[in-house]
C-alpha positions as CSV (number, residue, x, y, z in Angstrom):
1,X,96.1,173.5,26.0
2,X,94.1,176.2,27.9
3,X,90.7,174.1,27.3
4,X,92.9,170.8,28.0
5,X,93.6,172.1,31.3
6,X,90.2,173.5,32.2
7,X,88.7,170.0,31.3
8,X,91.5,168.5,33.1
9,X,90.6,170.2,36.5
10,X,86.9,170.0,35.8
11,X,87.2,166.3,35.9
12,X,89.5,166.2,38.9
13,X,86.8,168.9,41.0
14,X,83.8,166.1,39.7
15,X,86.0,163.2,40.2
16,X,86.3,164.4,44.0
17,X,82.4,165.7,44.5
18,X,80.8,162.3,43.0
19,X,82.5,161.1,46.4
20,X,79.5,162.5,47.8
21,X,77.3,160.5,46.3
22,X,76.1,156.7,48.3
23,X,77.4,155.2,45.1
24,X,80.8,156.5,44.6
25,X,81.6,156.7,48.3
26,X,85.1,156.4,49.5
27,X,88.5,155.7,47.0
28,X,86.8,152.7,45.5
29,X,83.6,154.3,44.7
30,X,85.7,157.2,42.8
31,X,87.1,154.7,40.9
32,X,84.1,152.9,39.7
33,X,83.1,156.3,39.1
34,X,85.9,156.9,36.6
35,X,85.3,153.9,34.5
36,X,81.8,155.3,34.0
37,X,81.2,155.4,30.3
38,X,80.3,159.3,30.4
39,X,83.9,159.7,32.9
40,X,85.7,157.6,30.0
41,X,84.6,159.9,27.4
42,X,85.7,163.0,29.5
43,X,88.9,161.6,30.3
44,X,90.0,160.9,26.4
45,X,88.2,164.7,26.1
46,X,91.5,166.2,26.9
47,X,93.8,163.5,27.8
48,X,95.8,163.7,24.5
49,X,96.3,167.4,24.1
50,X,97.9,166.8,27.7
51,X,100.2,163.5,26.6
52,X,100.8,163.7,22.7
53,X,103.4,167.2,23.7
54,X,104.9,165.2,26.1
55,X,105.9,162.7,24.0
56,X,108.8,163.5,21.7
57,X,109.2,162.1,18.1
58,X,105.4,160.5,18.3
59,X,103.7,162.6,16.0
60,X,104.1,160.9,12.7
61,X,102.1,157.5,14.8
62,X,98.9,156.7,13.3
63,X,98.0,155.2,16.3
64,X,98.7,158.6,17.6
65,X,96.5,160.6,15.1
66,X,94.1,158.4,15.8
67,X,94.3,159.2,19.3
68,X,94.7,162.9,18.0
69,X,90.9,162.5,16.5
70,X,89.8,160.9,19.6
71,X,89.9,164.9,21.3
72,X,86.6,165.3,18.9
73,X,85.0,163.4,21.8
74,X,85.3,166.6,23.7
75,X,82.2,168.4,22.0
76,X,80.5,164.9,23.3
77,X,80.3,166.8,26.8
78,X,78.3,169.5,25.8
79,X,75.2,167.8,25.0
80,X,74.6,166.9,28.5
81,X,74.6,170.0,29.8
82,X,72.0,170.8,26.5
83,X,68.1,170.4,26.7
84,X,68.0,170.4,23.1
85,X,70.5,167.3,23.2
86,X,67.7,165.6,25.9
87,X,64.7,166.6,23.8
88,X,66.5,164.3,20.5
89,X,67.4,161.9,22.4
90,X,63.9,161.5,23.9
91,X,62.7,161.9,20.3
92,X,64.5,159.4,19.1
93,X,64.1,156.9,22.2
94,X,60.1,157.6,21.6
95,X,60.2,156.8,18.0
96,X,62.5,153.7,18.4
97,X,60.1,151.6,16.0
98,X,59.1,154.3,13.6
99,X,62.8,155.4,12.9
100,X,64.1,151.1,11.6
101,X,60.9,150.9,9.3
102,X,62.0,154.3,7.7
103,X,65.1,152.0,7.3
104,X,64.0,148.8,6.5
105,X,62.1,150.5,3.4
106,X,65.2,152.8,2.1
107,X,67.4,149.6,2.6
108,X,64.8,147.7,0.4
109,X,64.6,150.0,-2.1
110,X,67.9,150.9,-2.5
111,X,68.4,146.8,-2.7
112,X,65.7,147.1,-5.4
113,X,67.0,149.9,-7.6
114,X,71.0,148.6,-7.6
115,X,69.3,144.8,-8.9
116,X,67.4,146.9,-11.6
117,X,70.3,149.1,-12.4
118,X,72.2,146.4,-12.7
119,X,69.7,144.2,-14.9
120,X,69.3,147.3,-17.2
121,X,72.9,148.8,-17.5
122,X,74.8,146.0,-16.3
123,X,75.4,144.6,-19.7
124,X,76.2,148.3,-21.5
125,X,78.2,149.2,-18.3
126,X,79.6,146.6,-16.7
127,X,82.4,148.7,-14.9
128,X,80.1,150.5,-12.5
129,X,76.7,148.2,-13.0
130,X,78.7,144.6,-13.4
131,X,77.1,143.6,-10.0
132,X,74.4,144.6,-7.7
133,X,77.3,145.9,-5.4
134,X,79.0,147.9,-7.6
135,X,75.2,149.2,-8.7
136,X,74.6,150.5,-4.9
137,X,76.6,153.2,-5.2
138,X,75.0,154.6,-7.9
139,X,71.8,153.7,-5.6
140,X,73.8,155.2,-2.7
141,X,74.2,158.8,-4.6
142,X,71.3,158.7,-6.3
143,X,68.6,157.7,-3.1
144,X,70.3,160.6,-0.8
145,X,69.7,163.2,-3.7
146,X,73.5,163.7,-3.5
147,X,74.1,163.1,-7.2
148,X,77.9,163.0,-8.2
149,X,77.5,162.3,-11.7
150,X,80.5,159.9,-12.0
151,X,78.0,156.9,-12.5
152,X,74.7,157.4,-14.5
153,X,72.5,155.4,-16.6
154,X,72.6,154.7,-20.5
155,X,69.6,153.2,-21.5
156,X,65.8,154.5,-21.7
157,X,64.9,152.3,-19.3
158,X,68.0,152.7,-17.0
159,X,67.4,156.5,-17.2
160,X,63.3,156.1,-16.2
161,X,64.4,154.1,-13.1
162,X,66.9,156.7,-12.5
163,X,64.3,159.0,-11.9
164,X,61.8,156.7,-10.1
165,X,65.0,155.8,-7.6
166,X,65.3,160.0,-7.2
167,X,61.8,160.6,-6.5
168,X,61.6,157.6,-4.0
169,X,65.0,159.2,-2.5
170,X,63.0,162.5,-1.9
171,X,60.1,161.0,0.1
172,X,62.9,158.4,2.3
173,X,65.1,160.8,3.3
174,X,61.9,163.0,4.2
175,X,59.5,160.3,6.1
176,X,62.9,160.0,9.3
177,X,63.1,163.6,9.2
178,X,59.2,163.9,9.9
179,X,59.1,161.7,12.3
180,X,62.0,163.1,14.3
181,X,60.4,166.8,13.8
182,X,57.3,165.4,15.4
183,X,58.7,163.5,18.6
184,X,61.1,166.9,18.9
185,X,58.1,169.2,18.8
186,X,56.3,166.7,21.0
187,X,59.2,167.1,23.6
188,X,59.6,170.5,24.1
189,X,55.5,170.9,24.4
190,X,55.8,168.1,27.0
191,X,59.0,170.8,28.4
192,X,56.7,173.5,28.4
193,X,53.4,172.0,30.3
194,X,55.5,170.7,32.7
195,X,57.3,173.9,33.8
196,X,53.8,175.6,33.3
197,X,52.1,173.2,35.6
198,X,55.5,173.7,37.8
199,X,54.9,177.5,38.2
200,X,51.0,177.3,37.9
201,X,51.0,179.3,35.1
202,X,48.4,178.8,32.6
């Protein structure tokens, strides 16, 4: 309730200083101000730690708990006021035709291995490799190197593109992670030059 509160009057103070601003002039400008996506997210921040109390014999809603959840939204407010936040999203914005190829080609292969797995085990197993489907999440488990062990293969052959679909997992989950490293690192270099050339310091 303390951090409900402290939100609370934070918006109010920034509600009444983006009046200052040409664009959200006056009681009209204010108010397109609050139905600013960024002043939307704030306001469901702490709105329900301030309502839900309020309302008595509520809490058992799941429209309620849902709106409950929505307070997560509140750590959503602290990446603006983060440069690391800025550098990923610049990374991300600057690789915004490496990052779908990464996931056009771990879509096609994880197509790929649930038609096999399902031509190889579907016949021995056709509870969990019946269908190409039902085959993905084994794909799913096995491509992220998460692994439950609930589904696995029977066969020789099932077992040898068990371990292909693993390898391949290791090298897709790697090649996005790369390529977000690199913009990232790229970023905060670009950071660095610029405050250098900033402050003349060399």
């Amino acid at each position: 309730m303390v951090f409900a509160l402290v939100f609370f009057l934070e918006y109010l103070v920034r509600l009444w200083a983006e009046g200052e601003s040409p664009r959200f002039r006056g009681v009209q400008g204010r108010i397109r101000y609050a139905l600013t996506p960024s002043a939307i997210v704030d306001l469901i921040a702490f709105l329900p730690s301030l309502v839900l109390p309020l309302l008595p014999g509520t809490s058992n809603f799941m429209l309620l708990r849902v709106f409950r959840l929505i307070r997560i939204l509140r750590l959503a407010r602290l990446g603006r006021f983060s440069l690391a936040m800025r550098h990923l999203s610049q990374a991300v914005t600057d690789r915004k035709e490496e990052l779908p190829l990464s996931l056009m080609l771990a879509t096609f292969v994880l197509v790929f291995s649930a038609a096999g797995m399902y031509v190889l085990e579907g016949g021995n197993d056709p509870q969990t490799f019946g269908s190409i489907p039902r085959a993905m999440w084994w794909s799913v488990c096995t491509l992220t190197t998460v692994g439950y062990g609930d589904i696995y293969p029977h066969t020789v052959l099932g077992k040898i593109l068990g371990g292909v679909t693993s390898i391949a997992g290791i090298g897709l989950i790697a090649m996005p992670t790369g390529i977000l490293a690199a913009a990232f690192s790229a970023a905060f270099q670009q950071t660095r030059l610029t405050r250098q050339s900033d402050t003349g310091w060399n």
